[in-house]
N, CA, C and O atoms as a GROMACS GRO file, in nm:
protein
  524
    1UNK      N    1  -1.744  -0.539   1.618
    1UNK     CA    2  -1.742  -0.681   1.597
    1UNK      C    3  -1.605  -0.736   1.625
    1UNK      O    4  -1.506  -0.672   1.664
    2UNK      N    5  -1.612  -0.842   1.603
    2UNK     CA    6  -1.465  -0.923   1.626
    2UNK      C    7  -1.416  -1.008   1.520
    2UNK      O    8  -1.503  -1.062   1.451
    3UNK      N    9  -1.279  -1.034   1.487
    3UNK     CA   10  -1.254  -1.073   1.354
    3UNK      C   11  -1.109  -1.156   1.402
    3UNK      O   12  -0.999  -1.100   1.411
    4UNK      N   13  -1.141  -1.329   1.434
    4UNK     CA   14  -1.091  -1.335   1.435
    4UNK      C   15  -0.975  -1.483   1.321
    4UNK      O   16  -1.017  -1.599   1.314
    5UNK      N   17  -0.901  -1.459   1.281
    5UNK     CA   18  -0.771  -1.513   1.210
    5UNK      C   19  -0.792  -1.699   1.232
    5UNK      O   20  -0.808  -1.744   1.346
    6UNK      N   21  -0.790  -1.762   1.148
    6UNK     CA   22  -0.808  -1.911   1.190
    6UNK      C   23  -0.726  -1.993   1.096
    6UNK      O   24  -0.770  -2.077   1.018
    7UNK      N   25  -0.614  -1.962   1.111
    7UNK     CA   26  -0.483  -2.058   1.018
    7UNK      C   27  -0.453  -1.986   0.903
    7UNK      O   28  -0.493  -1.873   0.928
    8UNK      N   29  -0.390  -1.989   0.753
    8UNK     CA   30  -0.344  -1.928   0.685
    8UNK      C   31  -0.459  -1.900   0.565
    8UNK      O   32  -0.420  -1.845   0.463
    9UNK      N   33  -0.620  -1.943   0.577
    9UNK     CA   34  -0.697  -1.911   0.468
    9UNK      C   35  -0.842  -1.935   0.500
    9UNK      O   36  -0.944  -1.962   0.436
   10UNK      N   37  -0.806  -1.910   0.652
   10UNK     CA   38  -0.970  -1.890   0.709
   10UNK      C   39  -0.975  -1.756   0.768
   10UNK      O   40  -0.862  -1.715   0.794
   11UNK      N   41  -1.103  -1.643   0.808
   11UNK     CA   42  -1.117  -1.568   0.867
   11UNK      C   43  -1.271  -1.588   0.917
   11UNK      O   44  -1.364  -1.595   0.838
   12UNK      N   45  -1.283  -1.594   1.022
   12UNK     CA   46  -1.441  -1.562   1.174
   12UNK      C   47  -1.438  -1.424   1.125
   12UNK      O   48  -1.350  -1.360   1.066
   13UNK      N   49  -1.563  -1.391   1.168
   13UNK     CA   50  -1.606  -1.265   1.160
   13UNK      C   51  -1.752  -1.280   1.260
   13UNK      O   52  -1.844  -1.362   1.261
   14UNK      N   53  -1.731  -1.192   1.318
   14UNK     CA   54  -1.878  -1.165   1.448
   14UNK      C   55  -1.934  -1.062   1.480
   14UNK      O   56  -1.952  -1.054   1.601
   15UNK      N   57  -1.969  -0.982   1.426
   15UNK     CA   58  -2.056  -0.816   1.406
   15UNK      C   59  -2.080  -0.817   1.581
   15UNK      O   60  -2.048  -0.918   1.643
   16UNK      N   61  -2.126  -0.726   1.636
   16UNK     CA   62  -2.156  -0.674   1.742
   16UNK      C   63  -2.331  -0.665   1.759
   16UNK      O   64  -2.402  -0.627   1.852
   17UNK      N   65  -2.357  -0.713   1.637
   17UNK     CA   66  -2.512  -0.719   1.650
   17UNK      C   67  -2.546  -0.752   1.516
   17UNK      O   68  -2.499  -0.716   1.408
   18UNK      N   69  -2.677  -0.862   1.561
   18UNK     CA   70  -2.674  -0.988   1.441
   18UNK      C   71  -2.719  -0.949   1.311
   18UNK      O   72  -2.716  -1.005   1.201
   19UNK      N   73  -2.785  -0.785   1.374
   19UNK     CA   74  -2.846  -0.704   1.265
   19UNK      C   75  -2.780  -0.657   1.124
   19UNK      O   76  -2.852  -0.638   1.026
   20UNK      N   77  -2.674  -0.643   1.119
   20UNK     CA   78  -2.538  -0.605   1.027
   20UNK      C   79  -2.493  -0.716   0.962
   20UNK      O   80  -2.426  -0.692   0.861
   21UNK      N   81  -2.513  -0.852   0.994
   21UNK     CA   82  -2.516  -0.984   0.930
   21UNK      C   83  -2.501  -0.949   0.804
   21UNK      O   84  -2.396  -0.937   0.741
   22UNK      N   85  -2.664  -0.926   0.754
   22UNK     CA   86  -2.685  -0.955   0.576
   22UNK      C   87  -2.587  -0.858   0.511
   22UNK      O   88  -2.516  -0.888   0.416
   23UNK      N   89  -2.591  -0.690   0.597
   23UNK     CA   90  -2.483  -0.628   0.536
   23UNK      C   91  -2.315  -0.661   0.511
   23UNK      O   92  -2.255  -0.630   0.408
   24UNK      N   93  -2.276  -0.707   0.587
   24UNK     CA   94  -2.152  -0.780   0.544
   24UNK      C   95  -2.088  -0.907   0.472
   24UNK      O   96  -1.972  -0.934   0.440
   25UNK      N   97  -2.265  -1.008   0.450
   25UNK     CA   98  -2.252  -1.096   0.340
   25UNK      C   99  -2.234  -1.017   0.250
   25UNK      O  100  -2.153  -1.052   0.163
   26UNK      N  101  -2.302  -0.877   0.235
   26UNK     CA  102  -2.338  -0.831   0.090
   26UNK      C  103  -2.228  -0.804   0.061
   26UNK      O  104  -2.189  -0.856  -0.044
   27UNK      N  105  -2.144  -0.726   0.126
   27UNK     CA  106  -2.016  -0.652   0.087
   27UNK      C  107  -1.935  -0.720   0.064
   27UNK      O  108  -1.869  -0.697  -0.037
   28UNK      N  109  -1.907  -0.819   0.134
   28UNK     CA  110  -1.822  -0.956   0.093
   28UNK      C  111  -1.808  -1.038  -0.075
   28UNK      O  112  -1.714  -1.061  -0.150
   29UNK      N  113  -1.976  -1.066  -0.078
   29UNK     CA  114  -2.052  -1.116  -0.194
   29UNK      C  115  -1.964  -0.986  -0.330
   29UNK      O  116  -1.910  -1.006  -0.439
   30UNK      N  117  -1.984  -0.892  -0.271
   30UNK     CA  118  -1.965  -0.784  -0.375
   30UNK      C  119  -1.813  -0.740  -0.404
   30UNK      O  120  -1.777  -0.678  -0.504
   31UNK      N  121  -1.738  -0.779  -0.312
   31UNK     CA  122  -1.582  -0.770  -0.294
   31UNK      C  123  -1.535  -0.842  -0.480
   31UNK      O  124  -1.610  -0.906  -0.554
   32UNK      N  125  -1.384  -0.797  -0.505
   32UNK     CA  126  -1.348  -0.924  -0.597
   32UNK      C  127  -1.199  -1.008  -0.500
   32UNK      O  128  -1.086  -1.005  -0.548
   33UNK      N  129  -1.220  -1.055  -0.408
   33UNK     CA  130  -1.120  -1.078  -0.367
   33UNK      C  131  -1.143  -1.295  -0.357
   33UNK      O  132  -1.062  -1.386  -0.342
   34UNK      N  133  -1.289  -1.292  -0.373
   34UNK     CA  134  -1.322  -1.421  -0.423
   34UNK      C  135  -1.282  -1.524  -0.293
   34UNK      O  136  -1.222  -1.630  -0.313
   35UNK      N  137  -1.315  -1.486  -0.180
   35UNK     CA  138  -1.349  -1.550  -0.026
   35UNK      C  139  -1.488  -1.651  -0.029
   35UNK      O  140  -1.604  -1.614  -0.010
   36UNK      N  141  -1.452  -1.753  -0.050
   36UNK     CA  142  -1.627  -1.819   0.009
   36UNK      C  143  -1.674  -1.810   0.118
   36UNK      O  144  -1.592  -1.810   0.210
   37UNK      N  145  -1.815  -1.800   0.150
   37UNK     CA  146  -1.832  -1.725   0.292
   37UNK      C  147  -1.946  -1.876   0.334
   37UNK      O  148  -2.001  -1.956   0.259
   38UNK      N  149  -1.945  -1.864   0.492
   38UNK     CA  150  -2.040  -1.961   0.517
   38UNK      C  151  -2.112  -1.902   0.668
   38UNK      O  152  -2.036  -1.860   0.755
   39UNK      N  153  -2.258  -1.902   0.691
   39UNK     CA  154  -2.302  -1.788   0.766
   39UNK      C  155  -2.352  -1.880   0.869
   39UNK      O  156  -2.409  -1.979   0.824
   40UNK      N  157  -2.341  -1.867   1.024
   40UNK     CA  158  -2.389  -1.958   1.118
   40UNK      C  159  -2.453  -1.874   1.236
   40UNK      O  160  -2.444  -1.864   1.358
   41UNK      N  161  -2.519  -1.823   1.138
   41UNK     CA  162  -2.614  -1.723   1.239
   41UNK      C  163  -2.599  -1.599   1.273
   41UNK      O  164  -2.687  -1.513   1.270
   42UNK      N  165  -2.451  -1.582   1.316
   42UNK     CA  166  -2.456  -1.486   1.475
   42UNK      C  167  -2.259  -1.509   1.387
   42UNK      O  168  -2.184  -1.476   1.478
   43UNK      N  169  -2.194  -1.539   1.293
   43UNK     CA  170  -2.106  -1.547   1.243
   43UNK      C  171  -2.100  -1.551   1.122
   43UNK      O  172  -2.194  -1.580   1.049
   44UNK      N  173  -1.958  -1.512   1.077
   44UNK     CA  174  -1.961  -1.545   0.887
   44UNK      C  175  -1.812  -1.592   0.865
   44UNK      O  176  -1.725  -1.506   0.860
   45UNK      N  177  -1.775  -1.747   0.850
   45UNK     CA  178  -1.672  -1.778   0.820
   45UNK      C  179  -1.644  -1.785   0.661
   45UNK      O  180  -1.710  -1.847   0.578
   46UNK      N  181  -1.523  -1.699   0.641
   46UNK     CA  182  -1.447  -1.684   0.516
   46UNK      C  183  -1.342  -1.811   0.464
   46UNK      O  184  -1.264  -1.848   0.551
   47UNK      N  185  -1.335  -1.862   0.369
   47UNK     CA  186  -1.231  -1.978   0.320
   47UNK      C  187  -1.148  -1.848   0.200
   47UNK      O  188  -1.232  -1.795   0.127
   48UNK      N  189  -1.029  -1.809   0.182
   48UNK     CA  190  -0.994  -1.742   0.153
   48UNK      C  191  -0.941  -1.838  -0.002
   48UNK      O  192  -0.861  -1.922   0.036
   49UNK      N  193  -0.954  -1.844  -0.092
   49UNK     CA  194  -0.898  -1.930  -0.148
   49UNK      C  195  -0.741  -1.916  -0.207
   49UNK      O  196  -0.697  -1.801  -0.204
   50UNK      N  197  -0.661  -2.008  -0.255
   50UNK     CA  198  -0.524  -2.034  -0.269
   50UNK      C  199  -0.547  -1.909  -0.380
   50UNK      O  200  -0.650  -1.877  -0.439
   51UNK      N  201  -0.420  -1.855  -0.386
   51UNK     CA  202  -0.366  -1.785  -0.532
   51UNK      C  203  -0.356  -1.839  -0.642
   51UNK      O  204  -0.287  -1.941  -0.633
   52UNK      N  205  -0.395  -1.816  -0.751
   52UNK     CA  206  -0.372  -1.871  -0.905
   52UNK      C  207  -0.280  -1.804  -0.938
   52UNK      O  208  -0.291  -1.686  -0.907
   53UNK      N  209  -0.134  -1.851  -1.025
   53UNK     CA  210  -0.076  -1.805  -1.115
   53UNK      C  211  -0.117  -1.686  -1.150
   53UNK      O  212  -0.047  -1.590  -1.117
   54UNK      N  213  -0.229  -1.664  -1.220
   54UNK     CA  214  -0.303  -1.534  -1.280
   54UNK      C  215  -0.312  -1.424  -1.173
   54UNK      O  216  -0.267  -1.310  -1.178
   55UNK      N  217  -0.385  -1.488  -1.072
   55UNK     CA  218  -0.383  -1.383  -0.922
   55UNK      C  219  -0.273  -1.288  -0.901
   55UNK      O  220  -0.272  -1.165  -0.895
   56UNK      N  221  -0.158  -1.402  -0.886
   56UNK     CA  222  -0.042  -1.379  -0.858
   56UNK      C  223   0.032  -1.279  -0.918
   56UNK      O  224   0.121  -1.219  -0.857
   57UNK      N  225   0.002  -1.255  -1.031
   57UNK     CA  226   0.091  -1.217  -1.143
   57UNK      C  227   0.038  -1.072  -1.158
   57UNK      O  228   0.121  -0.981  -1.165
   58UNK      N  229  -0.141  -1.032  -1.165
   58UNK     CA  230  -0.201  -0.921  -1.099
   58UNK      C  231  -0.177  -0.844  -1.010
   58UNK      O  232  -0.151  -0.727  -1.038
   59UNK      N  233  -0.180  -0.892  -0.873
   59UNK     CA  234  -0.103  -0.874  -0.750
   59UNK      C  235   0.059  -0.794  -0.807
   59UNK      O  236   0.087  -0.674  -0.800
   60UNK      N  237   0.118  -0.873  -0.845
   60UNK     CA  238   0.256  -0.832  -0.875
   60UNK      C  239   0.254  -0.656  -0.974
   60UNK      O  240   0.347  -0.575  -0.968
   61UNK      N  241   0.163  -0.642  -1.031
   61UNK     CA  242   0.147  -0.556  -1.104
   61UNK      C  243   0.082  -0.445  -1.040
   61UNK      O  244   0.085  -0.334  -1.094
   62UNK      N  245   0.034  -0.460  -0.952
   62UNK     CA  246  -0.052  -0.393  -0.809
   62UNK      C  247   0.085  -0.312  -0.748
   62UNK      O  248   0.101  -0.190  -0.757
   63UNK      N  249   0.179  -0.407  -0.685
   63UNK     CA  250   0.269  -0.372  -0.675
   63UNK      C  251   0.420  -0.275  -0.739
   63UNK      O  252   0.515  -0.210  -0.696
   64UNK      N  253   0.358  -0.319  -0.866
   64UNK     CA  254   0.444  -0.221  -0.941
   64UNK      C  255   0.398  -0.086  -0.991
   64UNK      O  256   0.456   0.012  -1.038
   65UNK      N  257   0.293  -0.111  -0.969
   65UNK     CA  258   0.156   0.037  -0.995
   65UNK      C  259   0.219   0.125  -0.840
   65UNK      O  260   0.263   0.239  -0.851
   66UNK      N  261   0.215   0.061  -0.717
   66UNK     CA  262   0.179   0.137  -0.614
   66UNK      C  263   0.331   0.226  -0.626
   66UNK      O  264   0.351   0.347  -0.637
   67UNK      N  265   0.449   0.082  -0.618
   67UNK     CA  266   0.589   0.158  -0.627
   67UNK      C  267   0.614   0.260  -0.716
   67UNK      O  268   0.696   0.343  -0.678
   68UNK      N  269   0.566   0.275  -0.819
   68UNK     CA  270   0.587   0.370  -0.938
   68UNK      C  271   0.488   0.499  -0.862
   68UNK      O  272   0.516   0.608  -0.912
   69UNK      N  273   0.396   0.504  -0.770
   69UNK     CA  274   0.304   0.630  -0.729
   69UNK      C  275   0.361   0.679  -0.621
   69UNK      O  276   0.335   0.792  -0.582
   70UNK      N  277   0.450   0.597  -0.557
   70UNK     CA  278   0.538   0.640  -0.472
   70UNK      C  279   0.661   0.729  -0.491
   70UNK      O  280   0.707   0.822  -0.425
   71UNK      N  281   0.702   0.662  -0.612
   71UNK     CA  282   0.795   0.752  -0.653
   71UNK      C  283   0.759   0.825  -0.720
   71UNK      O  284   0.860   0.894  -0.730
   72UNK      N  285   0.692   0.867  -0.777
   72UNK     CA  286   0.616   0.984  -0.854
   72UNK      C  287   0.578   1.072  -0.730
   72UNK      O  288   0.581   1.188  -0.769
   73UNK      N  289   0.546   1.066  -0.603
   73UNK     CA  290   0.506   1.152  -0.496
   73UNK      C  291   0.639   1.216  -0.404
   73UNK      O  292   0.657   1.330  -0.361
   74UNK      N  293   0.714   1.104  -0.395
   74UNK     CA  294   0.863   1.159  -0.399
   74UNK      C  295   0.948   1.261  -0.528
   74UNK      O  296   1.015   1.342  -0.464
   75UNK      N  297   0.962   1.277  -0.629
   75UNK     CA  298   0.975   1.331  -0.725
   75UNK      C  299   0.885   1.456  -0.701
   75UNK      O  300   0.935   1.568  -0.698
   76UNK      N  301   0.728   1.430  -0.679
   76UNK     CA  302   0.668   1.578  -0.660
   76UNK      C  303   0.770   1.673  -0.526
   76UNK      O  304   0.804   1.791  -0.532
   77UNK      N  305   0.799   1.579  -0.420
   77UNK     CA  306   0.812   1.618  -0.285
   77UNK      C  307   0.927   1.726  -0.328
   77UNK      O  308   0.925   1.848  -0.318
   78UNK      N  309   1.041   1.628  -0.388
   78UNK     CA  310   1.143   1.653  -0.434
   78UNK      C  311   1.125   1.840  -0.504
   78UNK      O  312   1.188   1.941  -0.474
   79UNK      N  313   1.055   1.827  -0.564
   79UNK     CA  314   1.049   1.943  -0.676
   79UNK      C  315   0.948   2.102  -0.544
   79UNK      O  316   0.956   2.224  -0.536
   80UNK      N  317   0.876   2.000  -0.477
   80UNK     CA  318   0.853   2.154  -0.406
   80UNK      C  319   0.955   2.198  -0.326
   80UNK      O  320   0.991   2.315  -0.312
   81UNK      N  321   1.004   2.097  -0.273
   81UNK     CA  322   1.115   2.170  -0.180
   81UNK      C  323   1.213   2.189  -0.229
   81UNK      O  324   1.300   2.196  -0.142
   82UNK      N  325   1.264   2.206  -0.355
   82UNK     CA  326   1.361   2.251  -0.432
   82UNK      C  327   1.338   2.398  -0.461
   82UNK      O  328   1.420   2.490  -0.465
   83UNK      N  329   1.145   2.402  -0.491
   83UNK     CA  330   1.120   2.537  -0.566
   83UNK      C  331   1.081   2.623  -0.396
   83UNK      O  332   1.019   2.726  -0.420
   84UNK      N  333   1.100   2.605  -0.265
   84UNK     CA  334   1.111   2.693  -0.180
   84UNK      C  335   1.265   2.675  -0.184
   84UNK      O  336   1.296   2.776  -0.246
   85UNK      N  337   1.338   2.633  -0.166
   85UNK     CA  338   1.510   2.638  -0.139
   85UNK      C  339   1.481   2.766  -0.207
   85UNK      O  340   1.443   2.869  -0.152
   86UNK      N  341   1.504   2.749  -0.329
   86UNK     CA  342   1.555   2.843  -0.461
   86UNK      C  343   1.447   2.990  -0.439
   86UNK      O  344   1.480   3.099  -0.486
   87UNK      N  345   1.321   2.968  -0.362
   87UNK     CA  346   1.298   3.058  -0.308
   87UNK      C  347   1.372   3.145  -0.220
   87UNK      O  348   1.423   3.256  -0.233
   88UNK      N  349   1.363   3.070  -0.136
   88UNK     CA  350   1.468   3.150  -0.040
   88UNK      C  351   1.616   3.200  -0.062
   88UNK      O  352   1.674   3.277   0.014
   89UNK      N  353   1.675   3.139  -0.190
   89UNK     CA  354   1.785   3.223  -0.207
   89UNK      C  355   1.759   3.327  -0.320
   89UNK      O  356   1.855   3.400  -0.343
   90UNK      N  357   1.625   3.352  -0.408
   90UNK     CA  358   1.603   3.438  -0.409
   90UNK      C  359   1.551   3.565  -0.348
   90UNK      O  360   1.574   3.679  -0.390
   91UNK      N  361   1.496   3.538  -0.268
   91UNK     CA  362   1.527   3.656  -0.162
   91UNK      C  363   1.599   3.693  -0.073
   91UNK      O  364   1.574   3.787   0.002
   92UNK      N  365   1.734   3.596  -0.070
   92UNK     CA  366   1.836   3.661  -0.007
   92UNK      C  367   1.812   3.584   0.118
   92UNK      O  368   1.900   3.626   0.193
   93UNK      N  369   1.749   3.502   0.176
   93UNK     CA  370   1.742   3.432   0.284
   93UNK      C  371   1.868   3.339   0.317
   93UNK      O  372   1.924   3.323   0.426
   94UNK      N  373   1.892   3.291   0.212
   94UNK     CA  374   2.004   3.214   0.205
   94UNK      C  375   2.120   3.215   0.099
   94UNK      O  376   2.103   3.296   0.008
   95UNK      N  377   2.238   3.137   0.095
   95UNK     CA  378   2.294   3.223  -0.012
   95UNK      C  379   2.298   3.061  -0.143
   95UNK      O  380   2.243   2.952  -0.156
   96UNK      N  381   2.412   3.157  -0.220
   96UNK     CA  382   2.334   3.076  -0.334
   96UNK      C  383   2.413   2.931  -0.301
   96UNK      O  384   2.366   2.835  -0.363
   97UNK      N  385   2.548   2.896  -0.197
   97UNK     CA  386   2.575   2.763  -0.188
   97UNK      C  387   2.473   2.658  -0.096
   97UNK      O  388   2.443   2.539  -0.101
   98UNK      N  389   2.432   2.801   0.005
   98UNK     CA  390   2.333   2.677   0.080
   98UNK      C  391   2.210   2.617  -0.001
   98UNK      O  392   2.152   2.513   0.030
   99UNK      N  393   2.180   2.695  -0.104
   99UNK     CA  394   2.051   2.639  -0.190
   99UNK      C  395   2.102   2.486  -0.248
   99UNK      O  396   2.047   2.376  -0.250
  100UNK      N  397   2.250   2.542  -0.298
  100UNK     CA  398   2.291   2.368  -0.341
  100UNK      C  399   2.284   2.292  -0.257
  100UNK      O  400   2.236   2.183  -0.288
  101UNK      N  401   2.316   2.307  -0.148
  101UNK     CA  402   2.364   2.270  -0.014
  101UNK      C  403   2.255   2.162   0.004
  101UNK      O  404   2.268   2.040   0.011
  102UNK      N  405   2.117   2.258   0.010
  102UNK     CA  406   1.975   2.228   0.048
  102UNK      C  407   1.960   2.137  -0.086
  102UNK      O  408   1.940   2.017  -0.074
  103UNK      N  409   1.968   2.182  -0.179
  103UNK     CA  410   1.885   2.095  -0.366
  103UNK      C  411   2.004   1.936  -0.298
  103UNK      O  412   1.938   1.851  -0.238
  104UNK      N  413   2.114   1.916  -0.305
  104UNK     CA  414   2.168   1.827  -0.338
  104UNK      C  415   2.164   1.747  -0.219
  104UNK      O  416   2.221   1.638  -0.226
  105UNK      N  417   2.080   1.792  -0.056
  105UNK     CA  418   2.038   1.735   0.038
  105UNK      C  419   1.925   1.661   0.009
  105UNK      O  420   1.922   1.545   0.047
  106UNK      N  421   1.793   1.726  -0.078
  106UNK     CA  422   1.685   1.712  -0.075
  106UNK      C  423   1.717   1.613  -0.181
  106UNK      O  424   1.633   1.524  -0.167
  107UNK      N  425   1.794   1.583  -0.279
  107UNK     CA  426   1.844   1.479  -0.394
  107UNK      C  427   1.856   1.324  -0.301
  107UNK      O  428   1.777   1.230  -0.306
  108UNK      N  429   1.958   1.334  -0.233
  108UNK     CA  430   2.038   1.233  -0.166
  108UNK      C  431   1.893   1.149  -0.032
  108UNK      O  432   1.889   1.046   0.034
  109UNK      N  433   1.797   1.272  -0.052
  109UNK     CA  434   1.664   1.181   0.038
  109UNK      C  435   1.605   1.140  -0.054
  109UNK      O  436   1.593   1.018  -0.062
  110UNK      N  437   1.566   1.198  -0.126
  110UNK     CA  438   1.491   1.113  -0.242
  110UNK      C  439   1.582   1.008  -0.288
  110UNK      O  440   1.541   0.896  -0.259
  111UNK      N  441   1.652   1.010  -0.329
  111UNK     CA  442   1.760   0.903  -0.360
  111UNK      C  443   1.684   0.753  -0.269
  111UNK      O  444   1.608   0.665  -0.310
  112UNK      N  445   1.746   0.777  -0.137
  112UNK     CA  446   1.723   0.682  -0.027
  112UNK      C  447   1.587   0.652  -0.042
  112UNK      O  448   1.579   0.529  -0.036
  113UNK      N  449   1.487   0.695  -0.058
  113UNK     CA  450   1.339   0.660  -0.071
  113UNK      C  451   1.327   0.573  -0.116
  113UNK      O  452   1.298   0.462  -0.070
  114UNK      N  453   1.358   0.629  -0.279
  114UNK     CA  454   1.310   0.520  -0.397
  114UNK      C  455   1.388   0.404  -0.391
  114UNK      O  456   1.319   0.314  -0.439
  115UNK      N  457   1.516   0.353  -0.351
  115UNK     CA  458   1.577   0.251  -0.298
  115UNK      C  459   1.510   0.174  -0.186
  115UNK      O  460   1.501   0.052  -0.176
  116UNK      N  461   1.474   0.247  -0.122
  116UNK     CA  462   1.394   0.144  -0.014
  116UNK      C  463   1.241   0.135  -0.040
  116UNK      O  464   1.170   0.056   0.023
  117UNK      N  465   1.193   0.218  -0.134
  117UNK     CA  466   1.060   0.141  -0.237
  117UNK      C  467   1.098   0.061  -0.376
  117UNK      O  468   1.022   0.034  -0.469
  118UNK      N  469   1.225   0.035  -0.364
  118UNK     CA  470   1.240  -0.057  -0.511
  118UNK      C  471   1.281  -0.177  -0.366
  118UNK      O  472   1.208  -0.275  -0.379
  119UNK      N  473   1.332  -0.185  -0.296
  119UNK     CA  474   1.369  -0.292  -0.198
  119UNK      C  475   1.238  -0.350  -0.120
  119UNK      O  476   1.246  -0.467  -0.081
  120UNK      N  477   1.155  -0.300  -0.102
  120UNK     CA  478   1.015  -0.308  -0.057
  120UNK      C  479   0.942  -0.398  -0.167
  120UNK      O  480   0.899  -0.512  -0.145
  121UNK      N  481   0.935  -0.335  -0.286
  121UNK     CA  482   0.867  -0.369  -0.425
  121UNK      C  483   0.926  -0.522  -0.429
  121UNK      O  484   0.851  -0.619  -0.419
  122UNK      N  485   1.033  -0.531  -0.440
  122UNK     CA  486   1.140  -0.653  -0.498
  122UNK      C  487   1.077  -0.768  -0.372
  122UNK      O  488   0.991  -0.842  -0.421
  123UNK      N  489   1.101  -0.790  -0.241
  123UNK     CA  490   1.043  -0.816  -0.160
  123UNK      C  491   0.938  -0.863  -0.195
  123UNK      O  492   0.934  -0.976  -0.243
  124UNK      N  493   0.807  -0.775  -0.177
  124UNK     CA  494   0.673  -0.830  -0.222
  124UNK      C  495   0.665  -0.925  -0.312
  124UNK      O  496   0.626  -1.037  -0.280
  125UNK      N  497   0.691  -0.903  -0.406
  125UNK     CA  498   0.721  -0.946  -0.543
  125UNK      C  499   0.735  -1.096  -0.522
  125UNK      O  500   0.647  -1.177  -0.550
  126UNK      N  501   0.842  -1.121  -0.476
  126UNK     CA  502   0.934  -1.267  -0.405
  126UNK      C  503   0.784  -1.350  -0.327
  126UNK      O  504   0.750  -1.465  -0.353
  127UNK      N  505   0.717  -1.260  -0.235
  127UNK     CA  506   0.619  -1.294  -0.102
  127UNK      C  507   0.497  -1.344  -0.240
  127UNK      O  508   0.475  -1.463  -0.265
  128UNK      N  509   0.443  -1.249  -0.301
  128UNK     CA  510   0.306  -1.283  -0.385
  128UNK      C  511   0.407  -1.392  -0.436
  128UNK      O  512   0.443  -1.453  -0.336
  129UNK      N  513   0.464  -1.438  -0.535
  129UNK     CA  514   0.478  -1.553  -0.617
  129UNK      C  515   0.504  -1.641  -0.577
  129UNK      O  516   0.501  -1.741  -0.649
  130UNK      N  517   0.546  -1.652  -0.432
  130UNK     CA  518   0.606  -1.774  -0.364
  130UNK      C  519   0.504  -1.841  -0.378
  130UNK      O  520   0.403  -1.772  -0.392
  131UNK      N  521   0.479  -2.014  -0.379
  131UNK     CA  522   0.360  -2.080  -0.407
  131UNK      C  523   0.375  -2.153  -0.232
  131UNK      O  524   0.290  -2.230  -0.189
   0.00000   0.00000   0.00000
């Protein structure tokens, strides 16, 4: 189908066959994203409606959910590749400065991550509340 964009709170929508119609009212209908839909046959135009305060403020918390899973997946990342470093200088693969070498490398990326997912986060943040 084709989907296309019509100013800042409309979306066209045109399935590839008229048959899939009712299925994508339904899914729509069933969404919570709260789009009014209007059906012209062989199309389904969306009115996207404005953000509420309340929306807004949800959204924002969306955002602070995702940043916090991010860094929690960084922190995991962090910890396996710490526990092969320390592998490998237990078996003698490496010695015991390059393990720091490696731990306080693998620190200084994670570091940079979560800075540019708290800079990302902060951002959004600014974008959802703007009215």
């Amino acid at each position: 189908g084709r989907v296309t964009v019509r100013g800042p709170r409309m979306i066209l929508t045109q399935p590839w066959r008229n048959s899939i119609l009712n299925d994508i009212e339904a899914a729509i209908m069933k969404s919570d994203l709260g789009p009014s839909q209007n059906s012209a046959g062989t199309a389904i135009r969306l009115s996207i409606p404005a953000l509420t305060q309340e929306r807004r403020q949800e959204l924002v918390k969306t955002v602070n959910k995702k940043t916090e899973e991010a860094k929690v997946a960084l922190r995991n990342i962090r910890r396996d590749g710490n526990e092969d470093i320390k592998k490998l200088e237990k078996t003698k693969e490496i010695t015991e400065d390059e393990s720091k070498r490696g731990q306080e490398s693998m620190q200084k990326l994670v570091d940079k991550y979560v800075k540019l997912a708290d800079a990302a986060k902060e951002v959004k943040e600014k974008e959802v509340m703007e009215v």
